[in-house]
Legacy VTK file of the C-alpha trace (Angstrom):
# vtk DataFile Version 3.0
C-alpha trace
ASCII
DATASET POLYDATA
POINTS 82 float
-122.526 -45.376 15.723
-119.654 -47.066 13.974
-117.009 -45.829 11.285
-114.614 -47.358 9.209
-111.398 -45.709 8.153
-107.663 -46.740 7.280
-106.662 -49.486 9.626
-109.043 -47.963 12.056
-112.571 -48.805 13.447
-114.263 -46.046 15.704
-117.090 -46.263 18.264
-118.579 -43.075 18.634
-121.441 -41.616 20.929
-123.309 -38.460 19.062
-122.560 -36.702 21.790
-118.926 -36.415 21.869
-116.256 -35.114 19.555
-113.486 -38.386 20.296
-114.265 -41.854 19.739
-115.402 -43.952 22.615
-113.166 -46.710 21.314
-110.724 -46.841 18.633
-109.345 -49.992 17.135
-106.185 -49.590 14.921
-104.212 -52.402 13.615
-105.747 -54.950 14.976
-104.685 -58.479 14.166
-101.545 -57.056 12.491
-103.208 -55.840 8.869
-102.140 -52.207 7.670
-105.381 -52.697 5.502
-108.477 -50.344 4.923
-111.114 -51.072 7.069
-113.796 -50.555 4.730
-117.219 -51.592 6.068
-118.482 -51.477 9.654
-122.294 -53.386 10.915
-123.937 -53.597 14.011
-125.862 -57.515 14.587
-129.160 -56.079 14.553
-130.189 -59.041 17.120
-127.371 -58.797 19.188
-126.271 -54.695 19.753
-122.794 -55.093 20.999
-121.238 -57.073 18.263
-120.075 -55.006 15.547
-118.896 -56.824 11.987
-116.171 -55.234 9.633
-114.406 -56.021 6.067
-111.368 -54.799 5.250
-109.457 -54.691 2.314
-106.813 -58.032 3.011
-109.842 -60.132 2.205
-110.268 -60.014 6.186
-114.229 -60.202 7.736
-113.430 -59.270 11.776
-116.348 -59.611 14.724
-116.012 -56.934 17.770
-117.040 -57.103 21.266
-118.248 -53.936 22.039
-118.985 -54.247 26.105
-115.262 -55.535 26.727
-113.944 -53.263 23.782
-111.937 -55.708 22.317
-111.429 -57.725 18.276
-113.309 -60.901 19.108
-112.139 -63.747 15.687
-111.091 -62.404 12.134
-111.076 -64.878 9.381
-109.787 -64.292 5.837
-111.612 -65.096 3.271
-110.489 -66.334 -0.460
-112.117 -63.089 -2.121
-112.358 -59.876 -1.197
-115.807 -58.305 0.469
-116.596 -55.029 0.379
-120.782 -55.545 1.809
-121.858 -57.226 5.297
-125.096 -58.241 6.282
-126.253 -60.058 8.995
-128.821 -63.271 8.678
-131.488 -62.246 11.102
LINES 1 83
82 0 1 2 3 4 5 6 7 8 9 10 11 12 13 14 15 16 17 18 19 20 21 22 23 24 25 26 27 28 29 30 31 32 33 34 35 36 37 38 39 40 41 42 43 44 45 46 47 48 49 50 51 52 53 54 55 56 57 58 59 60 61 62 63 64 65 66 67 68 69 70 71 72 73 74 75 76 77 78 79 80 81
């Protein structure tokens, strides 16, 4: 599972007490992260808004930010178009 924090984004495995991977500052914002999604059709990409306006797209088998975009209004939902 996935949580969102300040300026962080944590994998986690239920059975461990430390993130599998931890994203901080990514892309240079000192911004909330404030909503995480997994792509229900694809299991490794993970989708998060934080609160500079920014909508960021994670790679989850190399562990690593994939594209951010920022967008003209701020989001604070994600959903994926199956």
């Amino acid at each position: 599972f996935a949580t969102a924090s300040d300026q962080a984004v944590e994998i986690w495995s239920p059975s461990r007490s430390a993130p599998l991977q931890r994203h901080v500052g990514i892309w240079g914002s000192t911004d909330t992260v404030q909503v995480v999604r997994y792509n229900p059709a694809e299991p490794n990409i993970l989708g998060s808004c934080s609160a500079d306006r920014g909508v960021g797209l994670w790679d989850l088998r190399s562990g690593t930010p994939l594209r951010k975009t920022i967008l003209n209004m701020r989001s604070n939902a994600l959903e994926w178009n199956p």
